[in-house]
VOLODO-640430 format. One record per residue (C-alpha): residue number from 0; x, z, y; residue in one letter. Coordinates in Angstrom, 2 decimals, decimal comma, always signed. Layout:
BEGIN
NUM / X / Z / Y / A
...
//
This chain:
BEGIN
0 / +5,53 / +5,85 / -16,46 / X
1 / +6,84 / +3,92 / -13,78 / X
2 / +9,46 / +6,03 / -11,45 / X
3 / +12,09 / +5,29 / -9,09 / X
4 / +15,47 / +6,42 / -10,03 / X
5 / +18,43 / +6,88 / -7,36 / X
6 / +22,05 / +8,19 / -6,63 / X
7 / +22,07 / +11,38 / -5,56 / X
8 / +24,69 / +11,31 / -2,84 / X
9 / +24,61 / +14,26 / -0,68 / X
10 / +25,71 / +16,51 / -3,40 / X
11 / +29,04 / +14,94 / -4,21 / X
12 / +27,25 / +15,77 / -7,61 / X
13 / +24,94 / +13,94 / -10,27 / X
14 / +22,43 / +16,46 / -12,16 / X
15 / +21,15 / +14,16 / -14,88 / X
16 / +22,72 / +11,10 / -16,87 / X
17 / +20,69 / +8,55 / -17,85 / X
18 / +22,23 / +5,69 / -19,86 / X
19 / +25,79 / +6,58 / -18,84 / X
20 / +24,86 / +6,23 / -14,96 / X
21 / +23,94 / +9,34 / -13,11 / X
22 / +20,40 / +9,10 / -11,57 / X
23 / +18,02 / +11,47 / -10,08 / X
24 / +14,36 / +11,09 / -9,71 / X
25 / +14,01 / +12,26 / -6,57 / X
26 / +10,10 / +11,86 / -5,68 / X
27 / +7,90 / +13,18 / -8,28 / X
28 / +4,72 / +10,66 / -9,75 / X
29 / +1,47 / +11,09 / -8,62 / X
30 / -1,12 / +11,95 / -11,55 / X
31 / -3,28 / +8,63 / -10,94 / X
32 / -1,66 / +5,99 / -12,20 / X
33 / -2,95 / +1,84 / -12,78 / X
34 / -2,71 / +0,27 / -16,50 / X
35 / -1,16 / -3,06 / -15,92 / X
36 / -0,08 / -5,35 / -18,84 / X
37 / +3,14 / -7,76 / -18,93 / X
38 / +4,94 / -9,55 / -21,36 / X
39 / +6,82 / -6,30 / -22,72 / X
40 / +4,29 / -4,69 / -23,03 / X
41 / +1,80 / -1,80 / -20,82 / X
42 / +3,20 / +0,04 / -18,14 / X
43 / +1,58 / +2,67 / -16,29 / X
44 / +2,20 / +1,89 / -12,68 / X
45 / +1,89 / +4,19 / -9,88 / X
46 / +0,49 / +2,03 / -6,92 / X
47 / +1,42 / +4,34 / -4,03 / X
48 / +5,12 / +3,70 / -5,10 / X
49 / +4,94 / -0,19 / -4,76 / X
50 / +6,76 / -1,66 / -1,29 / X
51 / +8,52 / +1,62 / -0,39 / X
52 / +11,64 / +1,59 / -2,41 / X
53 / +13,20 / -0,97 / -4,35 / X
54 / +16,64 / -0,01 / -6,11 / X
55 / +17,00 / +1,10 / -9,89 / X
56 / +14,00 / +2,21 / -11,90 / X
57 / +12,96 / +2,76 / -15,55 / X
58 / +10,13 / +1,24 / -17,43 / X
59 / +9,04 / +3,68 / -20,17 / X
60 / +6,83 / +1,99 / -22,47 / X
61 / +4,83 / +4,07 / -25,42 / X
62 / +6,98 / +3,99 / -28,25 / X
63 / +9,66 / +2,24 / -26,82 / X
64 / +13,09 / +2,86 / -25,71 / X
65 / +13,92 / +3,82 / -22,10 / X
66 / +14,69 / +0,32 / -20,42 / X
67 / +16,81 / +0,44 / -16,98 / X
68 / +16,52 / -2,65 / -14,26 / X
69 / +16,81 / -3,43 / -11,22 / X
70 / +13,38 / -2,54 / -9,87 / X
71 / +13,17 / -6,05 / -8,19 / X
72 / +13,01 / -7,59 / -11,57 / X
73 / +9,83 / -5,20 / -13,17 / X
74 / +8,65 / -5,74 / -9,79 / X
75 / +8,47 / -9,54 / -10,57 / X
76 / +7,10 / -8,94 / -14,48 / X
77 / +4,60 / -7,24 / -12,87 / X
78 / +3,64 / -9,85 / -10,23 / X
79 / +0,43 / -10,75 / -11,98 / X
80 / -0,85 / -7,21 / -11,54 / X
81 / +0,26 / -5,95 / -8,32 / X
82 / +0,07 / -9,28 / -6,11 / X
83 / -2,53 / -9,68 / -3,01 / X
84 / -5,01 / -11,92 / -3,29 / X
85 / -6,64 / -12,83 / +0,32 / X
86 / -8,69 / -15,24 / -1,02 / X
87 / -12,06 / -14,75 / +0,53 / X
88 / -14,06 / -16,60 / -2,55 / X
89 / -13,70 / -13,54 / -4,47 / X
90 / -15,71 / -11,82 / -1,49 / X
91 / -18,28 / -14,14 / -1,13 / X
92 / -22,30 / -13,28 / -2,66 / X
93 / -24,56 / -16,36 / -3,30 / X
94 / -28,11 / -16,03 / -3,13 / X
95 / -29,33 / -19,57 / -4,20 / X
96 / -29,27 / -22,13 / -1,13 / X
97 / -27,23 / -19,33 / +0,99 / X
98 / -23,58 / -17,65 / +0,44 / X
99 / -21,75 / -15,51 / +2,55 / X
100 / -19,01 / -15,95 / +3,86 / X
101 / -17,15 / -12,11 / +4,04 / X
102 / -13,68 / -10,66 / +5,04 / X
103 / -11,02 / -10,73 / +2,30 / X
104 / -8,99 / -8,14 / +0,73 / X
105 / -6,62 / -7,73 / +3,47 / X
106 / -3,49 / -5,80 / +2,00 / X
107 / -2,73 / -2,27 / +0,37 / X
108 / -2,02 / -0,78 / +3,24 / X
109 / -5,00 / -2,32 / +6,06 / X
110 / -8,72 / -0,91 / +5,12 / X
111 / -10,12 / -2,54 / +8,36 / X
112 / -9,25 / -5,18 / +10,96 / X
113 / -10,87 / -6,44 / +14,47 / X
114 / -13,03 / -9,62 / +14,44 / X
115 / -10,77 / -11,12 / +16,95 / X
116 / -12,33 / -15,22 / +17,09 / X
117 / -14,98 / -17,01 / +15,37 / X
118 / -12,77 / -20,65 / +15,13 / X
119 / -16,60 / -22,66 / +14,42 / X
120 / -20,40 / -22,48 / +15,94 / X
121 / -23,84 / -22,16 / +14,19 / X
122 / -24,48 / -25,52 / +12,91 / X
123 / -21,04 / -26,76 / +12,46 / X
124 / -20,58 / -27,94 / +8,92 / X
125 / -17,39 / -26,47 / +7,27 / X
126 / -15,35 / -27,36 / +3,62 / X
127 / -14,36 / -24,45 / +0,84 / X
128 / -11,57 / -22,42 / +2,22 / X
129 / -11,71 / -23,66 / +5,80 / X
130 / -11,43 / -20,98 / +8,42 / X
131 / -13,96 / -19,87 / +10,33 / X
132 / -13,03 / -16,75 / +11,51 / X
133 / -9,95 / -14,72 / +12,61 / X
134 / -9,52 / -10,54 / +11,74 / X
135 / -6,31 / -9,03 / +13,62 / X
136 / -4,74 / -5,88 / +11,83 / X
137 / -2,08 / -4,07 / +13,12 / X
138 / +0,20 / -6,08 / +11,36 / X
139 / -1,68 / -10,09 / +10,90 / X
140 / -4,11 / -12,06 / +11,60 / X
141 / -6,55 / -12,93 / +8,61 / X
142 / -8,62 / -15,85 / +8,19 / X
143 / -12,14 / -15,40 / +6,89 / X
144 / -12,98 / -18,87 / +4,99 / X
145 / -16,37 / -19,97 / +4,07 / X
146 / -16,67 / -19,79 / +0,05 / X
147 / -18,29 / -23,12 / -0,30 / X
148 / -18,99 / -26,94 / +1,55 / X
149 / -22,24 / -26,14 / +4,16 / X
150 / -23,57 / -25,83 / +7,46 / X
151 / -23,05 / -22,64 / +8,97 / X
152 / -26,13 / -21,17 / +9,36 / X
153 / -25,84 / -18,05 / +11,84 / X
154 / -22,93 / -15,04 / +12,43 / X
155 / -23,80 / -11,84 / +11,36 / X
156 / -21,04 / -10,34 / +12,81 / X
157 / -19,87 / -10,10 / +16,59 / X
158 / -16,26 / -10,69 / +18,40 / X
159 / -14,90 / -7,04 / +18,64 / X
160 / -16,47 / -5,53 / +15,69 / X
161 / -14,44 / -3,38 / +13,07 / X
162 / -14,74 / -4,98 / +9,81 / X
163 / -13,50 / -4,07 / +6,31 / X
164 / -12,74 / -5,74 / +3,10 / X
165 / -16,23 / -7,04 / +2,01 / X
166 / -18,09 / -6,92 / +5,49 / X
167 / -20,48 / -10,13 / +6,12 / X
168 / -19,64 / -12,73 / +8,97 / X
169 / -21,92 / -15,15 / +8,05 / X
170 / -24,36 / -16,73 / +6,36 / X
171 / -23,49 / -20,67 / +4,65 / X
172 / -26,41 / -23,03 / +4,12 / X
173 / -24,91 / -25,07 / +1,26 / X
174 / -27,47 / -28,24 / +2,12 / X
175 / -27,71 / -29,37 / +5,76 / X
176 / -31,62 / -28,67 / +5,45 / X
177 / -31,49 / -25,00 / +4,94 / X
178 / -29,59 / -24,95 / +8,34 / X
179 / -31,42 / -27,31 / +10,14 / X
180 / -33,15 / -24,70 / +12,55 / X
181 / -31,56 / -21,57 / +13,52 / X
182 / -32,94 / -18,58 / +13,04 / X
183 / -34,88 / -16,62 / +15,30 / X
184 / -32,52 / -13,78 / +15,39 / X
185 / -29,83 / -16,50 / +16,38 / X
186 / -32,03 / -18,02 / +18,80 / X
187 / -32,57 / -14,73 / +20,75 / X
188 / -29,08 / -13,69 / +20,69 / X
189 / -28,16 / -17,61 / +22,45 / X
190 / -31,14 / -17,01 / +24,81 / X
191 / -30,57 / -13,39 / +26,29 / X
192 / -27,25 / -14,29 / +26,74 / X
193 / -26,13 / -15,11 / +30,43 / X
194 / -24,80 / -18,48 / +31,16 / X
195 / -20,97 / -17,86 / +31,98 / X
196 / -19,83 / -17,99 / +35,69 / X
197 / -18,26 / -20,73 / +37,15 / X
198 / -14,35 / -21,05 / +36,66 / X
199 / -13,40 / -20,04 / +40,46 / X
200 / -15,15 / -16,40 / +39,83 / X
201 / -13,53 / -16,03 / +36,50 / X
202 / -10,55 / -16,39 / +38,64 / X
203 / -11,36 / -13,75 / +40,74 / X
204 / -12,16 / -11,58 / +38,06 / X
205 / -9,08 / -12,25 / +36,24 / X
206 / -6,81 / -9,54 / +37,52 / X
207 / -9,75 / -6,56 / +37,92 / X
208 / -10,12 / -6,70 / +34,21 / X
209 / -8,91 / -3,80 / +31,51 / X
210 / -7,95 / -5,97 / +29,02 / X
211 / -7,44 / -3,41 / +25,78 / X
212 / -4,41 / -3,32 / +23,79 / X
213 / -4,27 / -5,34 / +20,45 / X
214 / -3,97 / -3,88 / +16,78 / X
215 / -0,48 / -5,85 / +16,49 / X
216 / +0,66 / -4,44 / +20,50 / X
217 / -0,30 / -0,88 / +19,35 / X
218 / +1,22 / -0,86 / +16,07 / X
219 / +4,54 / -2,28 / +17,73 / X
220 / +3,95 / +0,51 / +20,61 / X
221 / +3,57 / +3,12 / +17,60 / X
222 / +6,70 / +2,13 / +15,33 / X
223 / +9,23 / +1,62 / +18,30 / X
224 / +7,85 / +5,20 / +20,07 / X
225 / +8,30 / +6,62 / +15,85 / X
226 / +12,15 / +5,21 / +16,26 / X
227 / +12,80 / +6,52 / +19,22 / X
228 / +11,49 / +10,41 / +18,34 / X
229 / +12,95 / +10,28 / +14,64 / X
230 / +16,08 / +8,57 / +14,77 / X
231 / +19,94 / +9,36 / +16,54 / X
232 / +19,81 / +5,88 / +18,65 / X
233 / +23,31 / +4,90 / +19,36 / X
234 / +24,69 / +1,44 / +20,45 / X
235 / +28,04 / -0,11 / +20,13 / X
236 / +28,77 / -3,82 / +21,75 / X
237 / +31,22 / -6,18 / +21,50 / X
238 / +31,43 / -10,18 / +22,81 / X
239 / +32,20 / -12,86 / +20,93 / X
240 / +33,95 / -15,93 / +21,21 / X
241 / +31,26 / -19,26 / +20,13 / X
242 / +33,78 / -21,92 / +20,49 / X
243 / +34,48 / -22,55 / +17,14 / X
244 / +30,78 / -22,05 / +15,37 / X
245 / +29,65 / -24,25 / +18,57 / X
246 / +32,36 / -26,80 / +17,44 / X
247 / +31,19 / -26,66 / +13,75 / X
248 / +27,59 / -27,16 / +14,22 / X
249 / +28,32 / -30,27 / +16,89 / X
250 / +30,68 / -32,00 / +14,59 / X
251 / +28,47 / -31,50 / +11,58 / X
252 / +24,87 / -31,21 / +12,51 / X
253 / +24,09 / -35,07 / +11,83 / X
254 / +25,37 / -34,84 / +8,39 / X
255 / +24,04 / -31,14 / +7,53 / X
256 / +20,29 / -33,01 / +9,04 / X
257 / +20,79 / -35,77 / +6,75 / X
258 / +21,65 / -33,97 / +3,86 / X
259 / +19,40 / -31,15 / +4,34 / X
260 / +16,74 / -31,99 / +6,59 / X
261 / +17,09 / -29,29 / +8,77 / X
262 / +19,11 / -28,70 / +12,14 / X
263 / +22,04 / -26,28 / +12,14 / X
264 / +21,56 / -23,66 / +14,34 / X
265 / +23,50 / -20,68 / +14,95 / X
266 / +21,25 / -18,05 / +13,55 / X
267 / +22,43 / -18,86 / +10,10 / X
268 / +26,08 / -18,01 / +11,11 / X
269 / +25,09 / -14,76 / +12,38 / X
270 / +22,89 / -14,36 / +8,99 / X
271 / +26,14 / -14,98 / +7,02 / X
272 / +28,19 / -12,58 / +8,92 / X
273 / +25,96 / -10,11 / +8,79 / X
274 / +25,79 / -10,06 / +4,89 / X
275 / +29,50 / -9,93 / +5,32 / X
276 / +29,39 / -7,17 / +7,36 / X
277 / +26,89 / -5,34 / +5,34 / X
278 / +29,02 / -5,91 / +2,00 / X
279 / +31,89 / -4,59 / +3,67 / X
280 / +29,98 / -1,90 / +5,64 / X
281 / +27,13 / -0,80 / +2,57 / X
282 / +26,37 / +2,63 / +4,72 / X
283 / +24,28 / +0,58 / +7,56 / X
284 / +22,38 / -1,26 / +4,49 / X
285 / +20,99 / +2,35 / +3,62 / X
286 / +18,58 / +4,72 / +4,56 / X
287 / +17,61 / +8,41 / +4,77 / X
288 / +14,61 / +9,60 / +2,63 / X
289 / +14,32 / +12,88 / +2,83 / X
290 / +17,51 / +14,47 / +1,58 / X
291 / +19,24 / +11,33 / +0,35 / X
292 / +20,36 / +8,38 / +0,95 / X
293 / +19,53 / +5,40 / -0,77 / X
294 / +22,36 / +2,70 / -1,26 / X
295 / +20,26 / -0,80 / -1,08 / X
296 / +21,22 / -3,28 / -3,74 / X
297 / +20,09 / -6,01 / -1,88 / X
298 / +20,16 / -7,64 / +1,72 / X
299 / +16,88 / -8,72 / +3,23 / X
300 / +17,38 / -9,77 / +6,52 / X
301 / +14,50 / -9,53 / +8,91 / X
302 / +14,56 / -11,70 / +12,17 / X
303 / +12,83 / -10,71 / +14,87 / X
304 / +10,25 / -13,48 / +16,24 / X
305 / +8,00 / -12,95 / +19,43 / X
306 / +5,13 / -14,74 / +19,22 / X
307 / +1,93 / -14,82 / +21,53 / X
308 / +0,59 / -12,37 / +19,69 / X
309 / +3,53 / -9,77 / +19,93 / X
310 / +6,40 / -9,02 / +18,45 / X
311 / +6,59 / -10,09 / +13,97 / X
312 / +9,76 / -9,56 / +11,64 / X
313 / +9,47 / -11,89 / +8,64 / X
314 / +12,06 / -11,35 / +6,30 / X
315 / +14,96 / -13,35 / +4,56 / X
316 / +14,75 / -12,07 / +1,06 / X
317 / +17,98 / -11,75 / -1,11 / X
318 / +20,25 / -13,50 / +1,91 / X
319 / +23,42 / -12,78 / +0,38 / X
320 / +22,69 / -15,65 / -2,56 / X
321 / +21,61 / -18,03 / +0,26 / X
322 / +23,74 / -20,76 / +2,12 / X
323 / +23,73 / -22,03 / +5,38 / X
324 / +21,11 / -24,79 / +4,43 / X
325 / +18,61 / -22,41 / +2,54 / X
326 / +18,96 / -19,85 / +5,35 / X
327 / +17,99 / -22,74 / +8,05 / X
328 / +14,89 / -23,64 / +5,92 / X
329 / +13,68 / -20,35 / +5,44 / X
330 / +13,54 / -19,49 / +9,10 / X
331 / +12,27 / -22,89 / +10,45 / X
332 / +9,26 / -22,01 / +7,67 / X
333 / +8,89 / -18,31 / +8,74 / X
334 / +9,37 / -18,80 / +12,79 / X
335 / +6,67 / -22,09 / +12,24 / X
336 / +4,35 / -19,58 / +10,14 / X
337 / +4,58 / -16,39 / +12,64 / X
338 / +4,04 / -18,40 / +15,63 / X
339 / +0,84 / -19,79 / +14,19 / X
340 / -0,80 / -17,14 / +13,16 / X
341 / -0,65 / -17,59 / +8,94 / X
342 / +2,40 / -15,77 / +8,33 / X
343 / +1,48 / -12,73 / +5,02 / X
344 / +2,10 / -9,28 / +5,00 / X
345 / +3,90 / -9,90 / +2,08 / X
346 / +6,52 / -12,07 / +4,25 / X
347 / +7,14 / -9,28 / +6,55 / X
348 / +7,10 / -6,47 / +3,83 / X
349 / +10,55 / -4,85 / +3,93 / X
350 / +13,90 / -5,91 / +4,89 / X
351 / +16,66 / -3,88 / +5,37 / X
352 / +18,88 / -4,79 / +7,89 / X
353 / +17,38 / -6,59 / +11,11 / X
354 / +18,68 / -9,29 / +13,77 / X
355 / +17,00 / -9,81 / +16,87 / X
356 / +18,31 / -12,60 / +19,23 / X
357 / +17,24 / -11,93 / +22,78 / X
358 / +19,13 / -14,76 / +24,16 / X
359 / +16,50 / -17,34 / +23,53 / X
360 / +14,66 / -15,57 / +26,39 / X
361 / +18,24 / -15,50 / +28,67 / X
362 / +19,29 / -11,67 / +27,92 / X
363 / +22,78 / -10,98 / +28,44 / X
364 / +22,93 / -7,49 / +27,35 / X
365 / +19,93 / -5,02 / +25,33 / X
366 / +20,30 / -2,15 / +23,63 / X
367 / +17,82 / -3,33 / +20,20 / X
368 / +15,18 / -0,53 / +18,48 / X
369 / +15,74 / -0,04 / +15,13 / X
370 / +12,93 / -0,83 / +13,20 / X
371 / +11,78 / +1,87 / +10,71 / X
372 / +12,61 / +2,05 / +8,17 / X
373 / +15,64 / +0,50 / +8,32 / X
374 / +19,17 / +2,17 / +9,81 / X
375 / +20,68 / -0,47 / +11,88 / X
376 / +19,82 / -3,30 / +14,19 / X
377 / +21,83 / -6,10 / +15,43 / X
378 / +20,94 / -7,67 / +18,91 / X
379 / +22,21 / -10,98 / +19,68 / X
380 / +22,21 / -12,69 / +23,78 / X
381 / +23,24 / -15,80 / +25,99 / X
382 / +25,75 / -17,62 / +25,58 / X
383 / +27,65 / -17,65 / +29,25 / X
384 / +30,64 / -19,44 / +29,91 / X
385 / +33,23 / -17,04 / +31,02 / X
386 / +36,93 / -16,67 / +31,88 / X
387 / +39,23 / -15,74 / +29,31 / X
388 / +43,02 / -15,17 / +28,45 / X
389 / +43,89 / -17,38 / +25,88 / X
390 / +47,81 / -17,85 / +24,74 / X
391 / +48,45 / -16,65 / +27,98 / X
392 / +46,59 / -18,74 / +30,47 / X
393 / +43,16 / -17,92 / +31,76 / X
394 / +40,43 / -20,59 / +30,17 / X
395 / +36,65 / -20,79 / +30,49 / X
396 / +35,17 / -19,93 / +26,87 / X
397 / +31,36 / -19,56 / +25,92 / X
398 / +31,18 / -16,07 / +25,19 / X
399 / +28,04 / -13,70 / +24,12 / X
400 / +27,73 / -9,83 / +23,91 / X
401 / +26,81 / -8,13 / +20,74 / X
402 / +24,90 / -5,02 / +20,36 / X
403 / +24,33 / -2,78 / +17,15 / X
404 / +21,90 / +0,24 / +17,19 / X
405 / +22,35 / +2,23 / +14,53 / X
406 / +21,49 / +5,60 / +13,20 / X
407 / +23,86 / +8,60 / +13,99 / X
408 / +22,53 / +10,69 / +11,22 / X
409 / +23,47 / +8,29 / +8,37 / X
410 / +26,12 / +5,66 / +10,41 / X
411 / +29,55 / +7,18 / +11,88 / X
412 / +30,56 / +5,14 / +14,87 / X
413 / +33,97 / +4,01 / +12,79 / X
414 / +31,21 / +2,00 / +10,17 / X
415 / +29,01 / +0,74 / +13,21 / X
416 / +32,61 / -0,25 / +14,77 / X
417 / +34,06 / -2,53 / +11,84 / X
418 / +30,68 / -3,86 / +11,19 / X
419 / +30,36 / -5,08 / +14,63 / X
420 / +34,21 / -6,06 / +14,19 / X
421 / +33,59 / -8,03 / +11,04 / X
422 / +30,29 / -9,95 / +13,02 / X
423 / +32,84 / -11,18 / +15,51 / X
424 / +35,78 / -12,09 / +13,08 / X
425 / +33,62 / -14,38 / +10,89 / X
426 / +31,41 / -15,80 / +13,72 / X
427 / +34,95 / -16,63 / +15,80 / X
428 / +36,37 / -18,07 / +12,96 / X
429 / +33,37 / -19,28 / +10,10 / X
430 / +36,59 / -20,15 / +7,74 / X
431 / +36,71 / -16,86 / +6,69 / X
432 / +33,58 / -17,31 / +4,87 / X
433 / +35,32 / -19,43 / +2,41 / X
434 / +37,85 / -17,94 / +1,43 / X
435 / +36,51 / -14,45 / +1,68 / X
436 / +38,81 / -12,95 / +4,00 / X
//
């Protein structure tokens, strides 16, 4: 059996020991359960458990002893059995001269999507695995890629349409004669269409139109309306002082690019402090589930990126092992992949603690949604020169305001207050990082 196991907190009590720890199961297994096979052995895996909770668990094997780790390790034994596969070859049916080309497993949780774009036309020739399609879920965008080298021969499917895993786009000639001539069902569709008006009436038209909301926009709309109704939204702010993290990066940005090969930005300072602040402050890395509260043993940072699209949060996995250079890389490659559409579910899955900076956009002051199911939110802004008292005399200094959100229920304002108080410290003075003060 495969179970999660966690501290049970609320009681000041533990009611079983296991291995000298005290643990609690605190959700019961489901009955059906998926036989998956790693080096140690089988495990009986219950699939509606995977991506909600990762902490301690247990790995009972038949005949074995009771084995305790850290759940992000069995997760990773168990990689083989449990990963996604999106790719769309194992979707595709060939019928001689003709394959189809067919929408891809999309992800546990997504059973349909939107045929949002055909990227190609009838006729076009294509390669194996290049795009030709686009499927928007309510949390990516999916490519559909032709299974072998052809010409594409017609579209079976229509912009709009709800499509699931297995649903037929189109139809791949895989020699350039069995595509030659269109077929007649293609042909009627091109002729009964009407030509499209001229650009100055689509102009016109522009602002009459009802343009409807996308998956992504209404599954933002529905998780930030969920936050709102479920959680005790509270905000605390403070303002920091960037002279000396603006002073770092400028004296060492040519080196840390030549070294690295990435810019220095601030974002990885406020990454660092945050991990500080969430080692010092472990309450905002939890979370309620149901009657407890589960202490994370982890930080995954998620960062907020708008993108044309709407609103993503790719995560930073395991930040607190990271430096400034590895934190830099991984959100050049995350931002770059969310902004162009190929970023995975997998990449968003999670995270436990989220930044948003709003001061890219010129925000001086928000009060950030928390995004479920996480307990805590930090918002960053501009950067505005202001007038300060320092030693006495009154100096300009770039300053920016600080917001946390955090949850009432779980997070006391005296947490949310030293967290927020521990940002500032390190960001105002990055030496602290060093010597862990």
């Amino acid at each position: 059996m495969f179970g999660v196991l966690r501290r049970k907190v609320i009681s000041g009590s533990s009611s079983a020991s296991i291995i000298g720890k005290s643990w609690r199961t605190t959700r019961p297994l489901a009955s059906t359960t998926v036989t998956c096979f790693t080096p140690e052995g089988e495990v009986l895996l219950h699939p509606g458990i995977i991506g909600n909770i990762r902490s301690i668990c247990h790995v009972s094997q038949p005949g074995g002893a009771l084995n305790l780790r850290p759940l992000r390790e069995v997760m990773t034994s168990l990689q083989p059995c449990v990963s996604m596969q999106m790719h769309s070859r194992m979707f595709s049916s060939d019928s001689g001269d003709l394959v189809d080309a067919v929408v891809p497993f999309m992800g546990e949780s997504i059973s349909d999507g939107t045929l949002a774009a055909f990227l190609k036309k009838p006729g076009d020739r294509v390669e194996v695995d290049e795009p030709i399609a686009q499927v928007e879920t309510d949390k990516v965008t999916i490519d559909v890629a032709s299974p072998e080298a052809g010409i594409i021969q017609e579209f079976v499917a229509k912009e709009g349409d709800t499509v699931e895993p297995g649903t037929k786009v189109a139809i791949i000639s895989k020699s350039a004669e069995g595509a030659a001539a269109p077929s007649k069902k293609a042909s009627e569709d091109t002729v009964s269409q009407p030509p499209p008006p001229p650009a100055a009436e689509k102009m016109e038209e522009k602002p009459k139109a009802k343009v409807p909301m996308t998956r992504l926009r209404k599954r933002v709309a529905t998780r930030l309306k969920d936050s709102q109704n479920t959680f005790a939204l509270l905000t605390t702010f403070n303002e920091v002082d960037m002279t000396n993290l603006m002073k770092l990066r400028s004296e060492y940005k040519d080196a840390f690019f030549e070294k690295h090969g990435v810019k220095l930005g601030l974002m990885s300072g406020f990454v660092k402090a945050a991990v500080s602040g969430l080692q010092n402050q472990p309450i905002i890395n939890a979370v309620i589930d149901g009657d407890d509260i589960i202490y994370r043993d982890y930080i995954d940072i998620s960062i907020a990126v708008g993108t044309p699209k709407g609103l993503v949060v790719p995560v930073i996995r395991n930040a607190e092992k990271m430096n400034f250079a590895e934190i830099e890389k991984e959100i050049n490659s995350l931002a770059k992949k969310a902004n162009n559409g190929t970023i995975s579910i997998d990449e968003m899955a999670g995270g436990s603690f989220t930044i948003s900076n709003g001061g890219v956009y010129g925000s001086l002051l928000s009060t950030p949604i928390i995004n479920p199911p996480q307990s805590a939110i930090l918002g960053m802004h501009s950067i505005v020169s202001r007038p300060m008292v320092v030693g006495g005399n009154i100096i300009p200094r770039p300053m920016m305001y600080i917001a946390l959100t955090y949850d009432h229920r779980l997070i006391d304002g005296r947490e949310a207050v030293f967290f927020l108080r521990r940002i500032k410290d390190v960001v105002e003075d990055p030496r602290r990082l060093l010597l862990d003060i």
